[in-house]
Each structure stands twice: as C-alpha cells, then as structure tokens.
C-alpha positions in Angstrom: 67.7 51.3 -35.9 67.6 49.0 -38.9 65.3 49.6 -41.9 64.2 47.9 -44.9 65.3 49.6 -47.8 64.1 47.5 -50.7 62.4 44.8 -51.7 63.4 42.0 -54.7 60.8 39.6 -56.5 62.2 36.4 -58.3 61.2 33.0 -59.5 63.3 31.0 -58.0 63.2 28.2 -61.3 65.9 24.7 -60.3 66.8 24.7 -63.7 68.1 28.1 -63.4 70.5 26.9 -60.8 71.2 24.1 -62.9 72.2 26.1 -66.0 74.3 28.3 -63.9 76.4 25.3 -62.2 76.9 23.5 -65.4 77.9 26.9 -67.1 75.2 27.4 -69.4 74.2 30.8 -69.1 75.2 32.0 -72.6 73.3 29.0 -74.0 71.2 30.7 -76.9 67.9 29.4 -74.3 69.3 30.6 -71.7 71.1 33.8 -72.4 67.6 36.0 -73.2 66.5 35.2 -68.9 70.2 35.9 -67.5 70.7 39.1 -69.7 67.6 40.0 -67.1 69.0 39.9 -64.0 72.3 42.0 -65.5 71.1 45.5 -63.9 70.1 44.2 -60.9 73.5 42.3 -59.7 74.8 45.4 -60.8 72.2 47.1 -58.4 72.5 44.8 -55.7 76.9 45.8 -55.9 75.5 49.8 -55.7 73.5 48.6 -53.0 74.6 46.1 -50.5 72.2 45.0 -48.0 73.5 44.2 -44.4 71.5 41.8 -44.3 68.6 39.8 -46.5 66.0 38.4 -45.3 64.6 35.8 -48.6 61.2 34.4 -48.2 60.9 31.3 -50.2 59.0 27.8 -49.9 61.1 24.3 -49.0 60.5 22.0 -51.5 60.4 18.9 -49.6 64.3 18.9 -48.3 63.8 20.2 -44.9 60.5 19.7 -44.4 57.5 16.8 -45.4 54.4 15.7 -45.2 55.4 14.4 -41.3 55.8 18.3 -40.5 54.3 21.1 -42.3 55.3 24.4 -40.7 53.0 27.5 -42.3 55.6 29.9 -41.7 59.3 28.8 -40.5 62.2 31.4 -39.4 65.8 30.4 -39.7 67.5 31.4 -36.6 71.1 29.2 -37.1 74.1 30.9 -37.9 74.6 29.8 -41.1 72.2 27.1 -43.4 73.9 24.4 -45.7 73.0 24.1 -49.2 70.5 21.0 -49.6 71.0 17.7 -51.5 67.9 17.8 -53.9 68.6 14.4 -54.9 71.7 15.1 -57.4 74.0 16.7 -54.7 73.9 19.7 -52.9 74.5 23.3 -55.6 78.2 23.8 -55.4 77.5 27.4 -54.1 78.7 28.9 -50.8 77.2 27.8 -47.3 74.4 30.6 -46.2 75.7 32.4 -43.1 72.8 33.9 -41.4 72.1 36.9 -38.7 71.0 34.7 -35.2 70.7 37.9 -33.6 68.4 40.2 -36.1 66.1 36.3 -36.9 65.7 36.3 -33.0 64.5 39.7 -32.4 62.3 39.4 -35.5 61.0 36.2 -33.9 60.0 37.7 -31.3 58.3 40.6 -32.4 56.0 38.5 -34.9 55.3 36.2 -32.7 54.0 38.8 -30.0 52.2 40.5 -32.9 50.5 37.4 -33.3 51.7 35.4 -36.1 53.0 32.0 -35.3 56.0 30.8 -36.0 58.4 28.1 -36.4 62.0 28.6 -35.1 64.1 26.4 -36.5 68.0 26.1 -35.7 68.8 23.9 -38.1 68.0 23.7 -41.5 69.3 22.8 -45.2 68.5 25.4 -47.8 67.4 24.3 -51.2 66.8 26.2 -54.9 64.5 28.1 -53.8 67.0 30.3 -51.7 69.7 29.5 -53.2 68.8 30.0 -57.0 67.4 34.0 -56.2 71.2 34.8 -54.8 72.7 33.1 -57.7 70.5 35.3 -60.0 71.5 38.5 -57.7 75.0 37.9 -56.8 76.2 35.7 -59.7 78.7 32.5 -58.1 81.0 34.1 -55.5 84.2 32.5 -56.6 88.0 33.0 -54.7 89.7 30.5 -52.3 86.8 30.9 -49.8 83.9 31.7 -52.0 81.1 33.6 -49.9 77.7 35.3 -49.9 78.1 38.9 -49.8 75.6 39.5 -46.9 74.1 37.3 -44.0 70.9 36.1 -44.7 67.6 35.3 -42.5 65.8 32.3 -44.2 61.9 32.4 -43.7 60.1 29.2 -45.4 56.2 29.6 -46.4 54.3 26.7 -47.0 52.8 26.8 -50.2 52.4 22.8 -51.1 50.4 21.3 -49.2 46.9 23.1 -48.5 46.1 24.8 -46.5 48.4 27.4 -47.4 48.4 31.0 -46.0 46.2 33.5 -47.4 47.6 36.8 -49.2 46.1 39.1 -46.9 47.5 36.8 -44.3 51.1 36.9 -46.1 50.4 40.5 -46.8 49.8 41.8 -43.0 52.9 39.1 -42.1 55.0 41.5 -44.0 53.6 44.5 -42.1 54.4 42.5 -38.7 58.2 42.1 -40.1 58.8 45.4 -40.7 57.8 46.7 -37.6 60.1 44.0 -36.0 63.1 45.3 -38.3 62.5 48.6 -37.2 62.4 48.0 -33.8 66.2 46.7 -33.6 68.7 48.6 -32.1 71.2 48.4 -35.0 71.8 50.5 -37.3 71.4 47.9 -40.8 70.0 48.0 -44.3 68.1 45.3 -44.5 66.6 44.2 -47.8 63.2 41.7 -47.9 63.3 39.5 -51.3 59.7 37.4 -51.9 60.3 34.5 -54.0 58.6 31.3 -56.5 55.9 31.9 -58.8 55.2 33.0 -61.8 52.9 31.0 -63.4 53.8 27.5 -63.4 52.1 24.1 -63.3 54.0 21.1 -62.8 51.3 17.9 -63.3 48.1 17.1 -64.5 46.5 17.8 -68.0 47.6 21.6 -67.8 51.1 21.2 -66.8 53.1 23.3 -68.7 50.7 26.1 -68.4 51.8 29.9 -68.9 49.7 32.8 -69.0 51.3 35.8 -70.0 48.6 38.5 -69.6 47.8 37.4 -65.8 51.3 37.2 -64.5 51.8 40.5 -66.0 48.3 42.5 -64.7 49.6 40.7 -61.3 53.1 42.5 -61.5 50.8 45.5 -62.4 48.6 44.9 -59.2 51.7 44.2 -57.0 53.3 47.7 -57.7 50.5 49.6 -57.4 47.5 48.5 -55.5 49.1 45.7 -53.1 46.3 45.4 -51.4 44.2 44.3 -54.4 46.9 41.5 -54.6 47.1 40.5 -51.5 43.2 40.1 -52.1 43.4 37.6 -54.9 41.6 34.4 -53.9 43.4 31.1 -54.0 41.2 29.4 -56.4 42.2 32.1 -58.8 45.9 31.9 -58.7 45.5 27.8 -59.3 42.9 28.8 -62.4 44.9 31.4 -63.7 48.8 31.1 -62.6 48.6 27.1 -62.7 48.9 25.0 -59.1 52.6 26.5 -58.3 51.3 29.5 -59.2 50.2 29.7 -55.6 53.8 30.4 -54.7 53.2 34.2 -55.4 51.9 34.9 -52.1 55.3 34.8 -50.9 55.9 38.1 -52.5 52.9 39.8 -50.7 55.2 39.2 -47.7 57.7 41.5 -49.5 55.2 43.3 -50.9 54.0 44.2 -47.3 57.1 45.4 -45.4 57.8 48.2 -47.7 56.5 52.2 -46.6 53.9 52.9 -48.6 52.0 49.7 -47.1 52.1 51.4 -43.6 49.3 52.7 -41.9 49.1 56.7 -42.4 51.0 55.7 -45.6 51.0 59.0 -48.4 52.1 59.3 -51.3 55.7 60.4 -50.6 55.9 56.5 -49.5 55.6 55.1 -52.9 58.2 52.8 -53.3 60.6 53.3 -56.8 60.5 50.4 -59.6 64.0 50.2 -60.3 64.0 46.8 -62.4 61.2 44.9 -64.2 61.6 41.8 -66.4 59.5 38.8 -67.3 60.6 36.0 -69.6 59.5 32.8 -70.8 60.4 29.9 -71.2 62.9 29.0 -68.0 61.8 25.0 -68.2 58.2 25.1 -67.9 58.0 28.3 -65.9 57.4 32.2 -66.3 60.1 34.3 -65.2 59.2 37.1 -63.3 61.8 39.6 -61.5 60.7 42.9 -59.7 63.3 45.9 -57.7 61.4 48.3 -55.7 62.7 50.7 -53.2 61.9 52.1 -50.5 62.1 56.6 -50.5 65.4 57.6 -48.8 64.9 58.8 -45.4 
C-alpha cells in the first residue's frame, strides 16, 4: 500500500521565486533564508518521495472571484506553470499522479469532504516556489521535477475560508485515502503559505516573531491545539495572510501520531526547523517532520 512518510511546512514567498530565477540567492538579503533550506534539499535527495502531494492556495491565476472552490484536487497529468502577470517562472512543467489524485478523490469525497476535481489547471508561486526551495532549479536538456506531484488548492482569500479543525480532520481523510491504494509509494504531504504576513491596510508589513514561533511550537506538539486556533486570531496576530496557515494543519493532520488510537511511538521526528525574516514583507517559516519507520 502507499504511505505518507513525512510531512514539509514552507512559506511559499513570490519573491523567493523571483530571487531564485534572477540568480540572487547569494545576495547578502537573501543568502541568510536560502542557507535554510540547505539541509532539507539535501534531505529531500536522502529521501525521495514517489510522489508529493503540496497543499497550497491559488492566488487568483486559476481561480477568481467568478469561482471560489474551498478545497480543489488536481487530477491532470501534469500542471503548467502560471503567468502571474510577468510570465510564467522558467521552472519545469509539474507532471502529476492521475491515478493516486483519483483514488484520493474518491476516498475524501465518500468520507465526506467536498471537493473540486479539476483536470486542468495552471500552477502559480505558491506550488511552484516550495519545490524550488526543496529541489533547487532542475537544470539539463530536459529539466524536470524529481517526483510527480498531486496539486490540492485551499481557499484562503476570500472568506469564508475553511476552519483548522476542518483542514485538520481533511488531513486525516487524506491519509486514510493514501493508505488505502494498492501501490506500494512513499508519498510525502507538504502544507504551504503563511507565516505571518499582511499585505494592505495600516498594518501591512506586520511580523510577529513570538506568535509564529509558539505556533511552530503548537504545530509539533499539540496539533490539535492548532488546529483549534480561531480565525480572528490568526488575522490579529499573524496579519490577514496569516490565515494561510491552516493549510499546514492539512499536513499537520495526515501524519501517525494524529490517528485515532495514536501512542506515543507515533510521534512524528523534527528533522529541520528554521524561521527567518525578512523575505519581502513576510516571515519565513520551514518545518521537516517524519513519520516513525514501519
């Protein structure tokens, strides 16, 4: 059967992607947040998924105010890179798994959870920019991503957006639907967005430090508690994009030690935890956990 073996937390910042295609990464403002992620593309080589499946929010390319799905599953074989209004990223087109985002489709939906199935689709930063951080730039005559990977976009601009209990038992629903496919793959879940961030209005700019990191706290070891957090307090304390954390709880809930009859042999390993500011007007926050070996 397939399993979920770990699960990755980034932001998922466009002017990380930006620095990266203009080759800027050793900048003196940038080189502090890419020294970061320098374990975990070496983990991700020491660990190769079969197959990832990246939750992250649309930022208005696929989807807009005419059509707001809450949750959206991409089931096409493979997902252009989006033209955010300066061209699409010059990064590799994202092949993805038709066969595992079916089955999963399936399963949540008859667990439940609605979903949108969507066979065509352009990808924008937010996917794209998390497997630039973890993979670096696939270069070569036909430059590619080193895994297929299952696209599933949360709303989290326009309200009403999805609870994190909500997100939280969506995670659950996945990883039952992972394990319930007859093939043997390692499949990695990666939550994306956040930290703290604000974007307009007389507080944009807004960083807060101490919250983003009692969150990270909260995440690792009581996810429940986080899935718990309210939305008003996310917007007061993490800033109005700051809402974009609840995508990790989706993460957050597919690993072991969020399964019923759960112990403590389930506890999930930190293998990588960094936070950084500034990356534009946004906190940087990056998280590894995985899974206990079977």
């Amino acid at each position: 059967m397939a399993r979920i073996t770990a699960s990755v937390y980034t932001s998922h910042v466009p002017a990380i992607g930006a620095a990266i295609d203009l080759g800027k990464t050793h900048e003196p403002y940038w080189q502090p947040l890419f020294k970061g992620y320098e374990f975990s593309k070496q983990w991700l080589k020491d660990n190769p998924p079969d197959v990832i499946f990246l939750v992250y929010n649309d930022h208005a390319t696929a989807f807009s105010l005419e059509m707001i799905p809450t949750f959206a599953i991409g089931c096409a074989a493979q997902f252009q890179p989006a033209d955010e209004g300066w061209g699409p990223r010059p990064v590799p087109v994202v092949q993805g798994h038709p066969e595992l985002a079916a089955h999963i489709t399936q399963s949540v939906i008859q667990d439940d959870f609605d979903l949108t199935i969507v066979n065509k689709m352009d990808v924008d930063h937010g996917l794209t920019v998390p497997l630039s951080l973890m993979c670096g730039q696939p270069e070569g005559p036909e430059p590619a991503w080193p895994c297929p990977v299952i696209p599933f976009a949360v709303n989290v601009v326009q309200y009403p957006v999805p609870s994190g209990r909500r997100c939280y038992e969506l995670g659950k629903a996945i990883r039952k639907a992972v394990e319930s496919f007859d093939e043997n793959l390692n499949v990695q879940i990666w939550g994306t967005g956040g930290m703290t961030h604000q974007l307009q209005g007389p507080r944009a700019g807004l960083i807060n430090r101490e919250w983003d990191n009692a969150w990270l706290d909260k995440l690792i070891a009581d996810p429940a508690a986080a899935a718990a957090t309210p939305h008003i307090d996310y917007v007061r304390e993490a800033g109005s994009e700051g809402i974009e954390l609840v995508m990790w709880l989706i993460a957050r809930g597919a690993m072991d030690d969020a399964q019923a009859g759960a112990t403590a042999a389930d506890t999930p390993t930190v293998r990588h935890r960094f936070y950084h500011v500034p990356a534009s007007n946004t906190a940087v926050g990056h998280l590894i956990l995985e899974n206990p070996q079977p």
